[in-house]
C-alpha positions in Angstrom: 58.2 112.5 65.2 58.4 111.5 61.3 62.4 110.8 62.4 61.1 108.0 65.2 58.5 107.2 62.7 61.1 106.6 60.0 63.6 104.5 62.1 60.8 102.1 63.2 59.8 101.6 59.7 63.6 101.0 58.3 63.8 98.4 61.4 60.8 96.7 60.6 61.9 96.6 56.6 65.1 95.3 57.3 64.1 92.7 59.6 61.1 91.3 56.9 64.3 91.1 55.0 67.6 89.9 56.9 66.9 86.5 58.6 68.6 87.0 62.0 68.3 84.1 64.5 65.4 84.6 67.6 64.2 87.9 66.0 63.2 86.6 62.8 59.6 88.6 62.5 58.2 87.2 59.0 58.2 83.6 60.3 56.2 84.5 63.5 52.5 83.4 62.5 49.7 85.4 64.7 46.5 84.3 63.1 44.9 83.7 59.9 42.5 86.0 57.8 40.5 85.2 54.2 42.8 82.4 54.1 45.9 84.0 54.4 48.4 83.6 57.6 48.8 87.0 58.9 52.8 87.3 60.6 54.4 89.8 63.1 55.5 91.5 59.9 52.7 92.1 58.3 50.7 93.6 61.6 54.0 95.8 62.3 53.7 97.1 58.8 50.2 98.1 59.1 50.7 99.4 62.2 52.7 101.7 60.7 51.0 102.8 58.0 48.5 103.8 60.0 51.0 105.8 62.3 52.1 107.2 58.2 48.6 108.1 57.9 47.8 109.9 61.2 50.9 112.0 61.2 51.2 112.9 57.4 49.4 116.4 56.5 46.5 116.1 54.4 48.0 115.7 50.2 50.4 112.8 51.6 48.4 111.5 53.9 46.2 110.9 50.6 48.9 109.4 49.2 49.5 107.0 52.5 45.9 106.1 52.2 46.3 105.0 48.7 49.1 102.9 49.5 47.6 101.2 52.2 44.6 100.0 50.5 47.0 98.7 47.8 49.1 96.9 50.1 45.9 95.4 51.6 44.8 94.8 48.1 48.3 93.1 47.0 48.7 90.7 50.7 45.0 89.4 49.9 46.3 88.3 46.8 43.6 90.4 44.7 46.8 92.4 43.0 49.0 89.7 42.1 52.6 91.2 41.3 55.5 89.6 42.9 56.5 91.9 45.8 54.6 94.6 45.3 53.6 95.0 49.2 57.4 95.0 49.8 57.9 97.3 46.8 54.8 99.7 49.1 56.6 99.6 51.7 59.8 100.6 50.5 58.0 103.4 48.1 57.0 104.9 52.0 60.3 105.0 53.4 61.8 107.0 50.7 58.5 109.5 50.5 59.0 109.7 54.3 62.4 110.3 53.6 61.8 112.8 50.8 59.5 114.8 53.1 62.3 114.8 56.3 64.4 116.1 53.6 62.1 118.8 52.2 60.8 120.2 54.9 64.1 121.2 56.6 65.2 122.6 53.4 62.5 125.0 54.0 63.1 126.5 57.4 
């Protein structure tokens, strides 16, 4: 499951980032919120933190929850570093990846 989980969230990162024609996701606008234009990008990556935070057991799913409300806090533009919702995002791909790779090594 954290595999699937882990492919959708690579796809989803490397489409915010490589600008392919008819499937670019970060320039489809889907609503606005406080201001801010919300994109296809931005409701897949919540999306999938959420799916983080429902699957994760209980220390990372902490963790998860922690990075979610500072990814909300840093697209609302109340953290103001350059990137740092990307930089989230990426931060959860390698812990993902860190507990794939941790767990099999203890079976």
């Amino acid at each position: 499951m954290l595999g699937i989980l882990l492919i959708f969230l690579l796809l989803v990162v490397s489409l915010g980032y490589v600008k392919v024609p008819y499937i670019a996701i970060r320039d489809i606008a889907l609503f606005e919120l406080f201001g801010k234009t919300i994109s296809l990008y931005d409701l897949l990556a919540f999306l999938l933190i959420l799916w983080v935070i429902e699957i994760l057991p209980w220390p990372f799913r902490g963790l998860a929850t922690i990075i979610l409300l500072l990814w909300l806090l840093s697209f609302f533009g109340i953290i103001t570093i350059v990137g740092f919702s990307d930089i989230l995002l990426v931060a959860l791909v390698l812990g993902i990846v860190a507990y794939i790779f941790n767990g099999s090594r203890r079976k």
